[in-house]
N, C-alpha and C positions, 0 to 999 in steps of 0.2 A: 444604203448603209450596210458597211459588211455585218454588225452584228445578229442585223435583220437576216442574216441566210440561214436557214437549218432546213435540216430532213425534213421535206412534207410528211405528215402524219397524214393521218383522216383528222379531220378534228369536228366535235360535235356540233351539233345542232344548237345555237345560242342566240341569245339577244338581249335587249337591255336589263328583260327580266328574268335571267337565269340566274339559279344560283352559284356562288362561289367557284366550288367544285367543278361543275361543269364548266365555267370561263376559262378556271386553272386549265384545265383537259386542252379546251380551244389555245389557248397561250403556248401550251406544251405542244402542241401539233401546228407551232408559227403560226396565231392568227392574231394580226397588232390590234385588231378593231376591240378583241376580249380583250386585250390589255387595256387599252385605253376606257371602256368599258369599268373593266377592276379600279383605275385611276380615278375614274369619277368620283364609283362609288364611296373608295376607300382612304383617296388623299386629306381629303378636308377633317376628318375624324383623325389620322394621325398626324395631321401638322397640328390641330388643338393641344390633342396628349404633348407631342413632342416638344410643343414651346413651352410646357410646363417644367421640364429639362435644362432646356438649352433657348434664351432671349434672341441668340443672333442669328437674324433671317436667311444670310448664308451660308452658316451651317445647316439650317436646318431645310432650306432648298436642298443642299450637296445630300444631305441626310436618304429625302425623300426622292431623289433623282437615281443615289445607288441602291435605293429599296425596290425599287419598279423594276432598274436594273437587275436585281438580282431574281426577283420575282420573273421576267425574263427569260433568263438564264435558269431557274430552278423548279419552273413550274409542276413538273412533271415530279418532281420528289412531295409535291404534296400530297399527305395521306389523311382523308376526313377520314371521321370516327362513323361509324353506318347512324345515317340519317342525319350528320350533320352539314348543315347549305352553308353555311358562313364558313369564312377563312379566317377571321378577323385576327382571332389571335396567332395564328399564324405568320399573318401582317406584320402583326406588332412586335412580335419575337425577331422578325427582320430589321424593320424600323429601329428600333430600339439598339439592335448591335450595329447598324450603319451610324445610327447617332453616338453612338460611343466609342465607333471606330474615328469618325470626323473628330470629336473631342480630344481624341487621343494624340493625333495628328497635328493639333493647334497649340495641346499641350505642350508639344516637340517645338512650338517654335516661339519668340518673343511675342507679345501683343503689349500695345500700351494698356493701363486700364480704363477701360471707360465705363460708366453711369449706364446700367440696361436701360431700355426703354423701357414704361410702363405697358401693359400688356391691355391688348385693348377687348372690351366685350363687345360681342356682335348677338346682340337679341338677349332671350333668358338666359342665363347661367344654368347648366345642366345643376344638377347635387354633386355631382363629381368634380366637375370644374370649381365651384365652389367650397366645398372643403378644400379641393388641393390650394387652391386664393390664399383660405384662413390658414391653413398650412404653413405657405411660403412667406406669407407676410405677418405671421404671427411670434411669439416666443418658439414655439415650435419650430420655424423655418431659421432663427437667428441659431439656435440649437443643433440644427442640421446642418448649414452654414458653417460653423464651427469645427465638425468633425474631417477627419481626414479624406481625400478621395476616396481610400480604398473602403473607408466605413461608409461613407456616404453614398458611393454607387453600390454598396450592397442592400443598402438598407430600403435606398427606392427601389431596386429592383425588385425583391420579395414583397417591401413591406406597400411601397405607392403603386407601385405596378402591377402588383399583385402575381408578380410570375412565382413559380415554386423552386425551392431551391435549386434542384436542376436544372431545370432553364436559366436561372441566373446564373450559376456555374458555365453551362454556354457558352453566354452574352460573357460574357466577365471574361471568359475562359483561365479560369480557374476550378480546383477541385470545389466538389461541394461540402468538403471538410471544412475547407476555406472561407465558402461564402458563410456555413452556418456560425461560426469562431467571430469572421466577421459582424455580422447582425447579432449576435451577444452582445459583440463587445459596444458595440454602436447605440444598441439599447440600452443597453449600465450609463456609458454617456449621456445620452439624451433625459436620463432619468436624473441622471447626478446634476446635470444643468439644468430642470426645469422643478426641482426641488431645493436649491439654492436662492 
């Protein structure tokens, strides 16, 4: 596959059990096995998050295909914090702009509407996964549901996703005058609809 071709690096010393950093390192110095490796470890935790997003499974394949992809392509710009082994949010900072890049994309085109699928549980319910359930399926999620896109993908970003303003500025690519105007204004809404 041409994309598979780049400059041999050295690349470190890894295995199933390295940490993040170190995989990145091996990925950035062409080695697919750390990629796939990262893919194990890290697909299944962001297809969870992401389907709490986005319902439809080929988005959110396309999503998690140009994440890896770009992880790929980008590896070597990852910069941990000293002593930190995870990448996760790193991941998710990717993930997250690939799913809003696919959404943007589908936005651009006709779709009939159809009925999501119910979403389905596999074992316990993390605390996370469930609040964001009560969330989505509560007053709260019809409230959110309501608001505009631009309010809306502001307001998970910061507020569900927990990213900080600048990262959602990012993702959004928008100022982060912007995003924070937006998450005002999204919260007065969400306040004005669920005190009604």
């Amino acid at each position: 596959m041409k994309f598979l071709r780049r400059a041999r690096q050295r690349a470190p010393e890894y295995g199933p059990d390295s940490p993040d950093p170190v995989l990145l390192s091996a990925v950035a110095a062409g080695e697919t096995d750390a990629l796939e490796i990262l893919h194990r470890r890290h697909a299944p935790w962001l297809r969870l998050r992401l389907r709490y997003r986005c319902s439809d499974t080929d988005q959110l394949d396309a999503a998690l295909q140009e994440t890896f992809l770009a992880v790929w392509r980008n590896a070597g710009s990852f910069r941990p914090r000293p002593g930190d082994t995870d990448a996760g949010a790193w991941l998710w900072t990717i993930a997250i702009r690939q799913l809003i890049s696919q959404l943007r994309k589908r936005a651009n085109r006709w779709i009939a509407e159809t009925e999501p699928e119910p979403y389905e549980t596999i074992g316990d319910a993390s605390a996370e996964d469930t609040v964001l359930l009560n969330i989505e399926h509560g007053p709260l999620g019809a409230a959110l549901h309501e608001l505009s896109p631009e309010l809306r993908s502001a307001i998970q970003a910061t507020v569900l996703d927990g990213l900080t303003v600048r990262e959602a500025a990012e993702i959004l690519r928008i100022p982060e005058g912007t995003v924070k105007t937006r998450v005002m204004r999204a919260k007065a809404r969400l306040r004005e609809a669920l005190t009604t």
